[in-house]
PATORPA-152088 format. One record per residue (C-alpha): residue in three letters; residue number from 1; x, y, z. Coordinates in steps of 0.25 Angstrom, whole numbers, plus 5000, padded with zeros to 4 digits. Layout:
N
+------+-----+------+------+------+
! rest !  nr !   xx !   yy !   zz !
+------+-----+------+------+------+
!  ala ! NUM !    X !    Y !    Z !
...
+------+-----+------+------+------+
# end
This chain:
383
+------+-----+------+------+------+
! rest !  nr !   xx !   yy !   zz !
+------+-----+------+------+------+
!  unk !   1 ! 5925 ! 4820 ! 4857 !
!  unk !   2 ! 5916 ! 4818 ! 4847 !
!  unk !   3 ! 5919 ! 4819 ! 4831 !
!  unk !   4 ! 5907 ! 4829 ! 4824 !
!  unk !   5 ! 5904 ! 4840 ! 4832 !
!  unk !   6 ! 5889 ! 4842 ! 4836 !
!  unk !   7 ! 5886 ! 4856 ! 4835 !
!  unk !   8 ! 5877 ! 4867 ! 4842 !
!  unk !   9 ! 5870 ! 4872 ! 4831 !
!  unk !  10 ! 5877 ! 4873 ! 4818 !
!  unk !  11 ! 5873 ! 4877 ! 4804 !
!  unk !  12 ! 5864 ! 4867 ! 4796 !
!  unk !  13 ! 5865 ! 4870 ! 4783 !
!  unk !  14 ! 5857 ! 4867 ! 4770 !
!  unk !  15 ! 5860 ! 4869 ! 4754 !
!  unk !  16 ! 5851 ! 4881 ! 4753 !
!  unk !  17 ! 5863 ! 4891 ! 4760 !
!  unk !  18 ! 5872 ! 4887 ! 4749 !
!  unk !  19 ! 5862 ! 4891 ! 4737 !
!  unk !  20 ! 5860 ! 4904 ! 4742 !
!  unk !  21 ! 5875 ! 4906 ! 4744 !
!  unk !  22 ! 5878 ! 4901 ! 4731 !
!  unk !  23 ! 5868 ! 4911 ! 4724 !
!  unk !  24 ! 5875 ! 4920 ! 4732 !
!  unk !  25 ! 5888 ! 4917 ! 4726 !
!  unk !  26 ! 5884 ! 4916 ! 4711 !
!  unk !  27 ! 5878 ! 4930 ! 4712 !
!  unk !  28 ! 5888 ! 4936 ! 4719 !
!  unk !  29 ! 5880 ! 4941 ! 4731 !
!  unk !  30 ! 5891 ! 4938 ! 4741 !
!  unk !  31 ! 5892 ! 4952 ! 4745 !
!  unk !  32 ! 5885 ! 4957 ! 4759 !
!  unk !  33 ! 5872 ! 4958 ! 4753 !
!  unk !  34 ! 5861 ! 4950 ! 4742 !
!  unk !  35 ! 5849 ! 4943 ! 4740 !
!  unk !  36 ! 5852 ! 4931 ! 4750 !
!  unk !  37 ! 5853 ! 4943 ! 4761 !
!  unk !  38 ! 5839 ! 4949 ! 4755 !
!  unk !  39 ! 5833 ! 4934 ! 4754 !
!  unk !  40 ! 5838 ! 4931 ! 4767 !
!  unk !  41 ! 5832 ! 4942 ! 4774 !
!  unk !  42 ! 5819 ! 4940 ! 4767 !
!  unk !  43 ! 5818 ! 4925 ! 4769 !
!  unk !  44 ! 5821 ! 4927 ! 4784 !
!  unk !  45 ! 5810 ! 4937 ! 4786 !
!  unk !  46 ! 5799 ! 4930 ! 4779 !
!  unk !  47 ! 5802 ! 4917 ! 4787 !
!  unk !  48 ! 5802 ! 4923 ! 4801 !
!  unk !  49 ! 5790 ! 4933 ! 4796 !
!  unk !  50 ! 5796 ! 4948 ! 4797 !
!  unk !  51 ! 5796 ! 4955 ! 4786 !
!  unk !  52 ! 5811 ! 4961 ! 4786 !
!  unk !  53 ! 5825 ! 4955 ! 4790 !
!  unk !  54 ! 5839 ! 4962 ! 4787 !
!  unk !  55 ! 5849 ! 4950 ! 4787 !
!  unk !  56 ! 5862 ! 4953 ! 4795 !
!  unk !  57 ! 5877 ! 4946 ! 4797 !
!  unk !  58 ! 5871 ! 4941 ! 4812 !
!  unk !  59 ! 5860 ! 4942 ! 4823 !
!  unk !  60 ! 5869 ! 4950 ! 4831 !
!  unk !  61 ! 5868 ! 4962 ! 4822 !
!  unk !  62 ! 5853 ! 4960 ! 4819 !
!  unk !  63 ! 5851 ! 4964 ! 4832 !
!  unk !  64 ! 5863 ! 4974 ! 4833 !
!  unk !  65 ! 5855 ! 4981 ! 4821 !
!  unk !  66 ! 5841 ! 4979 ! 4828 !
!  unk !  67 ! 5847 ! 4986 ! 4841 !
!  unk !  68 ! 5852 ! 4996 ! 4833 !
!  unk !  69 ! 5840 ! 4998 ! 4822 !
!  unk !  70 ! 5830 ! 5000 ! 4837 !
!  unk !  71 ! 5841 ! 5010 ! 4843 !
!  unk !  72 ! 5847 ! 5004 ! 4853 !
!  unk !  73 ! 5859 ! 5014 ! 4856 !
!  unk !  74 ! 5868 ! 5017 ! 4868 !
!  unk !  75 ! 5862 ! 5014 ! 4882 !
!  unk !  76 ! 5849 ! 5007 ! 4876 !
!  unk !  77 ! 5844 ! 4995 ! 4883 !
!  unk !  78 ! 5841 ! 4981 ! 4874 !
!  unk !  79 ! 5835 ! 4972 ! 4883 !
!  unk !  80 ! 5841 ! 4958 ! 4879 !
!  unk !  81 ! 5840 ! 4943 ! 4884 !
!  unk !  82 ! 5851 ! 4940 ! 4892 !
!  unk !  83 ! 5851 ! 4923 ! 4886 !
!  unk !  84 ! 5855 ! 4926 ! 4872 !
!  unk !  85 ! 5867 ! 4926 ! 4864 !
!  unk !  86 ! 5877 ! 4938 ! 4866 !
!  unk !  87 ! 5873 ! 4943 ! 4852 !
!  unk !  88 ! 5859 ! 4949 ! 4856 !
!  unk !  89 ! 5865 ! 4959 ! 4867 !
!  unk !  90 ! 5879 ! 4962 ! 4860 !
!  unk !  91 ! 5871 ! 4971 ! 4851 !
!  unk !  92 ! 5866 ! 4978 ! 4860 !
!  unk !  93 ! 5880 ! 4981 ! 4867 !
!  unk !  94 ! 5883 ! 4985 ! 4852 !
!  unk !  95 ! 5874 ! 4995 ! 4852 !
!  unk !  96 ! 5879 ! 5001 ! 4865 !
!  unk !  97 ! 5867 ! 4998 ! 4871 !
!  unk !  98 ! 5862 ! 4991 ! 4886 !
!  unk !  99 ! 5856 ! 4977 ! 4886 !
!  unk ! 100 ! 5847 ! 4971 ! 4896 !
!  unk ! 101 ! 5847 ! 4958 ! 4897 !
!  unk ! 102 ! 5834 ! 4947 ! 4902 !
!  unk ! 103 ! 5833 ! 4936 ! 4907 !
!  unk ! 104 ! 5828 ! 4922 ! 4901 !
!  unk ! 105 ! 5814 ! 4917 ! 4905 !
!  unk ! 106 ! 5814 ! 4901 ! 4906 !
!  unk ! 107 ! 5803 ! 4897 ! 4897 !
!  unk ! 108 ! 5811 ! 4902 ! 4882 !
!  unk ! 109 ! 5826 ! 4907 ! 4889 !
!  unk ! 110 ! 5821 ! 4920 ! 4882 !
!  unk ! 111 ! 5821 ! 4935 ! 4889 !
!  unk ! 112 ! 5812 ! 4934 ! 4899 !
!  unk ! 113 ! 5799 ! 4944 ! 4898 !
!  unk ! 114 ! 5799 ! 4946 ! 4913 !
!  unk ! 115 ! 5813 ! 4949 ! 4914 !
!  unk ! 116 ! 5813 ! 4958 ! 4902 !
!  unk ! 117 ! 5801 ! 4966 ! 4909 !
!  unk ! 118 ! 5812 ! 4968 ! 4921 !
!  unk ! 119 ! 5822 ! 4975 ! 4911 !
!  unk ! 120 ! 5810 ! 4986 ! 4907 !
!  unk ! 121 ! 5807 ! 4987 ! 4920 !
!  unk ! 122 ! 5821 ! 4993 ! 4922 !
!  unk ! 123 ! 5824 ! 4998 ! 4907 !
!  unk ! 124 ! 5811 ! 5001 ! 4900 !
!  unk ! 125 ! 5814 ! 5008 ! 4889 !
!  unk ! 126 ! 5824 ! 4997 ! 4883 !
!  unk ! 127 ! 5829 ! 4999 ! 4869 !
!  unk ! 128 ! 5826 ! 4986 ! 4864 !
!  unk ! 129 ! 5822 ! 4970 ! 4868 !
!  unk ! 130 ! 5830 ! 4959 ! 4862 !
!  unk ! 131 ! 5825 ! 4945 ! 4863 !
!  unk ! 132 ! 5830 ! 4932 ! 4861 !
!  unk ! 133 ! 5823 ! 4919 ! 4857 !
!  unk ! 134 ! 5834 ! 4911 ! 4863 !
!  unk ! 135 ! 5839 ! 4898 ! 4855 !
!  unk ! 136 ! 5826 ! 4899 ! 4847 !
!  unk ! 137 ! 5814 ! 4900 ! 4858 !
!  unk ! 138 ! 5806 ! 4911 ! 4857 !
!  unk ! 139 ! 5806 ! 4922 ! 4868 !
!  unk ! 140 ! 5795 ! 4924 ! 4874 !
!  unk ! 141 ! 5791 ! 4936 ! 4864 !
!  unk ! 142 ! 5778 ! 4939 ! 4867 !
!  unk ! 143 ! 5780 ! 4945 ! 4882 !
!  unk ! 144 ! 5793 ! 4951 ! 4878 !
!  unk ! 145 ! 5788 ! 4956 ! 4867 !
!  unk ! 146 ! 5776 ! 4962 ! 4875 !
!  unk ! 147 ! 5786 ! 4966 ! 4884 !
!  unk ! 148 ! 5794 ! 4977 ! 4876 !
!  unk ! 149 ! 5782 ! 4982 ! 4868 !
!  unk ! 150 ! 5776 ! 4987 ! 4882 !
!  unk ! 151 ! 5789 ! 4994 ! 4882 !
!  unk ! 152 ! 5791 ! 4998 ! 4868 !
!  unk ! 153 ! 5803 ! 4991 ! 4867 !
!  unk ! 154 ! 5807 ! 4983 ! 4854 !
!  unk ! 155 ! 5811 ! 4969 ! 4853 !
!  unk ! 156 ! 5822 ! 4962 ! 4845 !
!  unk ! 157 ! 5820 ! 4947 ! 4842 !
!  unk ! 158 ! 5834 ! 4941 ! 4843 !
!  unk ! 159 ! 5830 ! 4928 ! 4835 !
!  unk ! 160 ! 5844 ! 4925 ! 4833 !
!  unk ! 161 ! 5841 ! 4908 ! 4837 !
!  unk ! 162 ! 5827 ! 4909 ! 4833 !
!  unk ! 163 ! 5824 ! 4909 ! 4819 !
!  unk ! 164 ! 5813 ! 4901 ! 4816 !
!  unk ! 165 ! 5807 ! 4901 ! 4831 !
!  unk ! 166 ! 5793 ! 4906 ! 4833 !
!  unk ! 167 ! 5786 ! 4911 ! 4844 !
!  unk ! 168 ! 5770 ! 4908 ! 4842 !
!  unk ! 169 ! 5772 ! 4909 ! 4828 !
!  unk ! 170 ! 5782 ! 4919 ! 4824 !
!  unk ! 171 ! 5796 ! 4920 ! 4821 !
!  unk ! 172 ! 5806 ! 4922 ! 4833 !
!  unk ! 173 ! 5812 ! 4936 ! 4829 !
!  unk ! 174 ! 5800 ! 4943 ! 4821 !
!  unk ! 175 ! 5794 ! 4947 ! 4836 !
!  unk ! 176 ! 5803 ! 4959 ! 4839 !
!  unk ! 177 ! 5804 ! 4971 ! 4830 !
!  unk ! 178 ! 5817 ! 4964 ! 4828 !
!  unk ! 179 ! 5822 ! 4952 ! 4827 !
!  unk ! 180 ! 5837 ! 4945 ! 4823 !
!  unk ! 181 ! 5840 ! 4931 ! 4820 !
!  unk ! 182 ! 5854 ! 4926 ! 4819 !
!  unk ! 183 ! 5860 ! 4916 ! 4808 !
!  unk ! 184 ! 5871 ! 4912 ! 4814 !
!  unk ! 185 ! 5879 ! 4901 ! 4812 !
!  unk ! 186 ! 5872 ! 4891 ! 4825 !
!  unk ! 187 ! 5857 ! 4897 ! 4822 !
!  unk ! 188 ! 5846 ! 4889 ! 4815 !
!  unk ! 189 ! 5849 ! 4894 ! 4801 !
!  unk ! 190 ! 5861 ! 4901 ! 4799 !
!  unk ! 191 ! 5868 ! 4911 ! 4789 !
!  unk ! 192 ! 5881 ! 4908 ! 4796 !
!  unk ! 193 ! 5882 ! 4921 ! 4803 !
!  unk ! 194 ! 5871 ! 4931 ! 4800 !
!  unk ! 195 ! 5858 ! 4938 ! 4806 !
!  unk ! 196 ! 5845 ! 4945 ! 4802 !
!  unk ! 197 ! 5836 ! 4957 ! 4808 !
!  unk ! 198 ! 5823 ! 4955 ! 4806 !
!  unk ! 199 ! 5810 ! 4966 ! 4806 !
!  unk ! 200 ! 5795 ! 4969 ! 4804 !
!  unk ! 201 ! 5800 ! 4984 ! 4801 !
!  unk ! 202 ! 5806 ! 4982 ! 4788 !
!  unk ! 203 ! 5814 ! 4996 ! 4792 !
!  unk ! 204 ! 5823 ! 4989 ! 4802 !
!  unk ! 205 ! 5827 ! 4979 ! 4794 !
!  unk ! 206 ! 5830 ! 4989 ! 4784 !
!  unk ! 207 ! 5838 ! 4995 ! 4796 !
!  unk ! 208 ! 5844 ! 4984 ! 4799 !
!  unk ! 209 ! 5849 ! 4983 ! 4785 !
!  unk ! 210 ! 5856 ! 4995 ! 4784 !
!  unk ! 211 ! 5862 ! 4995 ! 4797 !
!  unk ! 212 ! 5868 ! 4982 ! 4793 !
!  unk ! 213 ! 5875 ! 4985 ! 4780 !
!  unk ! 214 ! 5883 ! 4997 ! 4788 !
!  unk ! 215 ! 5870 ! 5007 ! 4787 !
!  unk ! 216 ! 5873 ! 5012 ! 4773 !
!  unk ! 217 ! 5866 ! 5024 ! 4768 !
!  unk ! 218 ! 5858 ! 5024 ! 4754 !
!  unk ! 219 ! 5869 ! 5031 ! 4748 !
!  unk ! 220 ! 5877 ! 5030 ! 4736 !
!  unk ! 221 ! 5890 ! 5031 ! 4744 !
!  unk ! 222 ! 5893 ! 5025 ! 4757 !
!  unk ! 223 ! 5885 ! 5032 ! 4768 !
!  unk ! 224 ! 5882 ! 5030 ! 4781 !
!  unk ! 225 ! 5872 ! 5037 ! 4792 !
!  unk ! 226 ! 5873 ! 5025 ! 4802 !
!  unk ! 227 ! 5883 ! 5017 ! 4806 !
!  unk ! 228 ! 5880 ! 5004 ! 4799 !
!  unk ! 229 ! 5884 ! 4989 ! 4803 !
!  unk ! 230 ! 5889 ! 4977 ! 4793 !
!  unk ! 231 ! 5878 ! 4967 ! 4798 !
!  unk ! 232 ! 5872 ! 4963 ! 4784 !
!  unk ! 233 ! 5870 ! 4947 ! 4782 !
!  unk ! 234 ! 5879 ! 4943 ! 4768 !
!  unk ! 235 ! 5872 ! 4938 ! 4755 !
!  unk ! 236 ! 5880 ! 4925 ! 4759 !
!  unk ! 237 ! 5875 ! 4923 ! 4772 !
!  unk ! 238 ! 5860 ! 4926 ! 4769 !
!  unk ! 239 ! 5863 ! 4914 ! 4758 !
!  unk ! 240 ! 5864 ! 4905 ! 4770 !
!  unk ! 241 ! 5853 ! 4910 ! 4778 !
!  unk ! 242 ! 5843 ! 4909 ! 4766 !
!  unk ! 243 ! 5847 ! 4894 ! 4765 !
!  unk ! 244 ! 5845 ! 4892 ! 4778 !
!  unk ! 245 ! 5834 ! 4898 ! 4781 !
!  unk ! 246 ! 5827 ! 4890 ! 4773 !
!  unk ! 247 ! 5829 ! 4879 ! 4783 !
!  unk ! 248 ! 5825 ! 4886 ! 4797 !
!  unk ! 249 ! 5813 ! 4878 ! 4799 !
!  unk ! 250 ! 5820 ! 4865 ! 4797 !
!  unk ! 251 ! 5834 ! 4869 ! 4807 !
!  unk ! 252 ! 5821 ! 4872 ! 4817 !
!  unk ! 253 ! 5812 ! 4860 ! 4816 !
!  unk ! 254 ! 5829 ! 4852 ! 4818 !
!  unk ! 255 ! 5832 ! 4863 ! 4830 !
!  unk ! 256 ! 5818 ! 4859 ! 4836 !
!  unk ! 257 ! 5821 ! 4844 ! 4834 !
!  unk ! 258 ! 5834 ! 4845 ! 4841 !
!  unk ! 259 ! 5827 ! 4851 ! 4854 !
!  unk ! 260 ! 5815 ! 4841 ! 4853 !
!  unk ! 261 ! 5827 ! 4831 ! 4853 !
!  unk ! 262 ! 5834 ! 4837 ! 4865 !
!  unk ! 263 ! 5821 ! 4840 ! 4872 !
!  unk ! 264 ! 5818 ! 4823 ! 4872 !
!  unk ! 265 ! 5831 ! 4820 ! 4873 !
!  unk ! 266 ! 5832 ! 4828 ! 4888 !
!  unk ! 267 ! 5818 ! 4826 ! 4891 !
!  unk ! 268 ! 5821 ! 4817 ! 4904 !
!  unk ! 269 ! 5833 ! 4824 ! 4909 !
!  unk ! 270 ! 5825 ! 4835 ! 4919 !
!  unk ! 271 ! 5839 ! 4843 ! 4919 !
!  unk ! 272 ! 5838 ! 4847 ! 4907 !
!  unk ! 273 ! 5829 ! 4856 ! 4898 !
!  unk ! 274 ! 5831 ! 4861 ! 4884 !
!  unk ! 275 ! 5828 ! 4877 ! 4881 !
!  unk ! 276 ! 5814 ! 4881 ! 4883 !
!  unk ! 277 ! 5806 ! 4884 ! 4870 !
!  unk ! 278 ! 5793 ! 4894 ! 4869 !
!  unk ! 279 ! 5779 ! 4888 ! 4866 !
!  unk ! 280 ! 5775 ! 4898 ! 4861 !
!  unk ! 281 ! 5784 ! 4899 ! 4850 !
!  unk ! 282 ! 5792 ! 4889 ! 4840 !
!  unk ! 283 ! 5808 ! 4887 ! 4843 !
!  unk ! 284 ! 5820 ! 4885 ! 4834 !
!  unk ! 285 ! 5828 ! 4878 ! 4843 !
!  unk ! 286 ! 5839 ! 4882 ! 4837 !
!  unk ! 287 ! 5846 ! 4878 ! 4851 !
!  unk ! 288 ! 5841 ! 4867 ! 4861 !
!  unk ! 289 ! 5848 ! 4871 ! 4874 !
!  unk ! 290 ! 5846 ! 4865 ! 4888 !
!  unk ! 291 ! 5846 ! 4868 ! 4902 !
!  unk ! 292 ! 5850 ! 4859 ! 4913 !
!  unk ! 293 ! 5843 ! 4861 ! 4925 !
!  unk ! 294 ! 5850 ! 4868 ! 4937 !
!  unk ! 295 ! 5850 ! 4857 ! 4946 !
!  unk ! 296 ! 5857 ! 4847 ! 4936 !
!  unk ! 297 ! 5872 ! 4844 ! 4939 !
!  unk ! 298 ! 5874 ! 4844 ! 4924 !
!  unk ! 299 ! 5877 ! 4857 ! 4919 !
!  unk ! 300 ! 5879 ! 4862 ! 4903 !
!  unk ! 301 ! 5893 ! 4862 ! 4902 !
!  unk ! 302 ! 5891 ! 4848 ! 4907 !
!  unk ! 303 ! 5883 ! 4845 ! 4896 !
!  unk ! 304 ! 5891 ! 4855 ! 4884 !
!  unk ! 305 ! 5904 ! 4847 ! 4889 !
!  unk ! 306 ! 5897 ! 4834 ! 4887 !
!  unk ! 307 ! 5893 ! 4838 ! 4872 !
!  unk ! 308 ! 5905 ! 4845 ! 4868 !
!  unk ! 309 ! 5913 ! 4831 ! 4872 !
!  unk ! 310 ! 5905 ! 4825 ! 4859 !
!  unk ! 311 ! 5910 ! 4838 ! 4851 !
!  unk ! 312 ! 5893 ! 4843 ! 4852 !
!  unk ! 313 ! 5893 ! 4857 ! 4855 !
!  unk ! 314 ! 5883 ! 4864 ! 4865 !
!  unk ! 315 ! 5885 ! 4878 ! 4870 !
!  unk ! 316 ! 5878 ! 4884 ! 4883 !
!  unk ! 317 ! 5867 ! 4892 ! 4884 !
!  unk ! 318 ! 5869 ! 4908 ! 4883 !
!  unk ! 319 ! 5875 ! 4915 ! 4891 !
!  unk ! 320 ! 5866 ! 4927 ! 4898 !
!  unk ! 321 ! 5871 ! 4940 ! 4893 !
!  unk ! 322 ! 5869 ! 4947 ! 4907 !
!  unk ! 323 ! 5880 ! 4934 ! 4911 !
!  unk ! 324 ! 5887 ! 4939 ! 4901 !
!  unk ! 325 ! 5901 ! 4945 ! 4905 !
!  unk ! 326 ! 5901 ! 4957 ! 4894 !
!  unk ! 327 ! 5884 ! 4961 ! 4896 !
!  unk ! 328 ! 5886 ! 4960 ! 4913 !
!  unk ! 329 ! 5883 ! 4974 ! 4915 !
!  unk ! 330 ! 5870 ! 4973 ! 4908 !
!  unk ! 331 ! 5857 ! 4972 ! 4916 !
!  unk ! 332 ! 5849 ! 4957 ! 4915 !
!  unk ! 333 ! 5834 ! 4955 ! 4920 !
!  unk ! 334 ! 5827 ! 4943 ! 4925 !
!  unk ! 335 ! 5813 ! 4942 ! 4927 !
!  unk ! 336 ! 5814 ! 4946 ! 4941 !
!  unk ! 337 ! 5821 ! 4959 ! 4937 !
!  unk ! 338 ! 5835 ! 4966 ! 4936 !
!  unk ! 339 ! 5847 ! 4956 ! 4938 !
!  unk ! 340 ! 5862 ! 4959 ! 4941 !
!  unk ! 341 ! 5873 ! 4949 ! 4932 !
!  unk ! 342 ! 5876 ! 4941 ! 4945 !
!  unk ! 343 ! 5862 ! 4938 ! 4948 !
!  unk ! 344 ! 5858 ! 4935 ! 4934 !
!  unk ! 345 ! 5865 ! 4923 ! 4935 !
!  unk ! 346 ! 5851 ! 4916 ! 4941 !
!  unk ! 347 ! 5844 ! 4922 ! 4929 !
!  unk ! 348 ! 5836 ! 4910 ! 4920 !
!  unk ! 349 ! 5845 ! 4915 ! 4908 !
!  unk ! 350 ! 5859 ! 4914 ! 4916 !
!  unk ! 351 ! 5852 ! 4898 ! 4921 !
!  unk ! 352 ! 5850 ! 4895 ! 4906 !
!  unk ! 353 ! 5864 ! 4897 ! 4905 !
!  unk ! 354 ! 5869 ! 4890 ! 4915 !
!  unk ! 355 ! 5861 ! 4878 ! 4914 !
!  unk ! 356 ! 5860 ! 4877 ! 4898 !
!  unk ! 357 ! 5868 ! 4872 ! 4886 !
!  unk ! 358 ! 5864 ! 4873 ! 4870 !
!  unk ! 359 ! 5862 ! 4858 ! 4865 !
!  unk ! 360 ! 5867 ! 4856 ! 4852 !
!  unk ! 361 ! 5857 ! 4860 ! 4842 !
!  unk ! 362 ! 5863 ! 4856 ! 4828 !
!  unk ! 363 ! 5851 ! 4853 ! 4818 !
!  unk ! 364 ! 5863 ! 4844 ! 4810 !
!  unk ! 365 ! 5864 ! 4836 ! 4823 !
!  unk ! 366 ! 5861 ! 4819 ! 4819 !
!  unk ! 367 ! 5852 ! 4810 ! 4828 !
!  unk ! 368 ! 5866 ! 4806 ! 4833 !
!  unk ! 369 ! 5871 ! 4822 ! 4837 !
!  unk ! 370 ! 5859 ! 4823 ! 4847 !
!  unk ! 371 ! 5858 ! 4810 ! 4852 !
!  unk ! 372 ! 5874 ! 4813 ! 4856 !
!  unk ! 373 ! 5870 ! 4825 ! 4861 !
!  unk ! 374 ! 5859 ! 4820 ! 4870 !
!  unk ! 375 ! 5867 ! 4810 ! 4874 !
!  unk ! 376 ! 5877 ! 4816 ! 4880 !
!  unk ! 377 ! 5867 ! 4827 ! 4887 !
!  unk ! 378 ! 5859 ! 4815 ! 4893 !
!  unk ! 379 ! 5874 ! 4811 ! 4898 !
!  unk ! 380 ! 5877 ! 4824 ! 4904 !
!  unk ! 381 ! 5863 ! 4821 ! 4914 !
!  unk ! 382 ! 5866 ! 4806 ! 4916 !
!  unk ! 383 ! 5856 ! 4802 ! 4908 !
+------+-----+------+------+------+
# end
């Protein structure tokens, strides 16, 4: 076992984070609220070019409060992609509400515009569309979005690893009527837990806002008309995301190095190719993942086992919410139309699955992490 451990993607961070905390400290603001949370909101805006943000304690209630700000109640349907993170369809459950899930296309991994068309062909009057821009690759926006203006349908962005990608020219997240990015502790900036809701309509944000600091009325006393949640990002936290938003272009331009380096590095072992990204936008990469072709006998774990003997950690590829023991009763679309949970498993998301592992994507890896790293992968085919 190796000594240092090689991580996945952990937090880089820089001295501007501190400052902001520090200001924080010697004026007291350490209470929920403050000008790093006003700052934060409105540096985050102008730099992905909406013109509102509400900053909030996660991603997963950005989209909790965007489900709930467009209506979505009991028995709605939310069409969701079924290769994401558990967080996008939780909160729909939340709301006691029915998610859809859609199948992967090849070329991003992202909901698949044909398969999305199936579901309104059975539902057409869905409450809302969620997509994905999956490990920092834009979806392919301009047919999905297409897609549910036909059928008056609102989309949420869920950006949550994609700050900072384009897609010909815009910010990832600014497409839909909302859109939520996450600052976890693994994302390319981070506030070590924290999200934000992001709008055109400056009255959802507002919305948003009040809803996440437990929906108080404008009243002298405590008075309340809705119920309320206690989803509001701290002064503290925003400190940290100020700071480090200040270095999203640079934590991109090392994520896109890293997959350049991978990309060479695998280019003449035909079993394997790395996560596709669109051309018609610009990536973060926040993840390089890749996929071992069916046929290899090398299979992930092979691979995550090898890596995780040298203390380097890899993880596997999502897996698909319609695979998913707790979402099995849900209904899942392919392009080719209606699917049941046993036959999705031949679906291009539940393949993804199968065949691909997450590389590790630490922008603080030396020359000497990934020539390890690529070392022991290039062992794991023989090579």
């Amino acid at each position: 076992m190796a000594g240092t451990k090689i991580y996945l993607s952990s937090p880089t961070m820089h001295g501007e984070e501190q400052e902001f905390i520090k200001e924080a400290f010697d004026t007291n603001w350490v209470a929920p609220l403050g000008p790093n949370v006003n700052a934060f909101e409105k540096e985050l805006a102008s730099f992905v070019g909406t013109a509102h943000a509400s900053a909030l304690s996660a991603g997963t209630a950005a989209i909790h409060l965007a489900l709930r700000i467009l209506g979505v109640g009991e028995g709605d349907r939310v069409f969701v992609p079924t290769l994401t993170f558990s967080a996008t369809a939780n909160p729909v459950v939340y709301e006691k509400a029915v998610p859809v899930f859609i199948d992967s296309e090849e070329d991003t991994w992202n909901m698949d515009p044909k398969a999305l068309e199936q579901a309104f062909e059975k539902y057409p009057h869905p409450k809302a569309v969620i997509v994905v821009h999956l490990y920092g690759t834009a979806a392919k926006l301009d047919e999905i979005m297409e897609i549910c203006k036909a059928h008056k349908v609102p989309l949420i962005e869920d950006a949550a690893e994609s700050l900072g990608s384009t897609y010909k020219g815009k910010q990832t997240g600014t497409f839909g009527k909302i859109g939520i990015y996450s600052f976890n502790g693994n994302k390319i900036i981070t506030t070590s837990g924290g999200g934000m809701l992001v709008s055109d309509e400056e009255e959802i944000t507002r919305k948003a806002t009040f809803l996440a600091t437990q929906a108080r009325d404008p009243a002298r006393h405590y008075q309340h008309s809705q119920i309320g949640f206690n989803y509001r990002m701290s002064n503290i936290t925003a400190g940290i995301g100020r700071g480090q938003l200040l270095h999203l272009e640079e934590h991109k331009a090392l994520k896109k190095a890293i997959y350049e380096q991978y990309q060479r590095a695998f280019a003449d072992i035909k079993e394997i190719s790395l996560n596709p990204l669109n051309q018609n936008g610009d990536a973060n990469c926040w993840l390089t993942t890749m996929l071992i072709d069916e046929a290899s006998p090398v299979t992930p774990d092979r691979v995550m086992d090898a890596l995780e003997a040298q203390n380097i950690e890899s993880r596997p590829i999502w897996k698909p919410m319609h695979l998913q023991p707790v979402f099995a009763a849900y209904d899942f679309f392919t392009a080719s139309g209606e699917e049941k949970k046993e036959e999705g498993k031949g679906s291009v998301s539940a393949r993804i699955f199968d065949r691909g592992l997450c590389l590790p994507s630490d922008i603080k890896n030396t020359a000497q992490d990934m020539e390890l790293i690529i070392r022991i992968v290039r062992k794991c085919f023989g090579r």
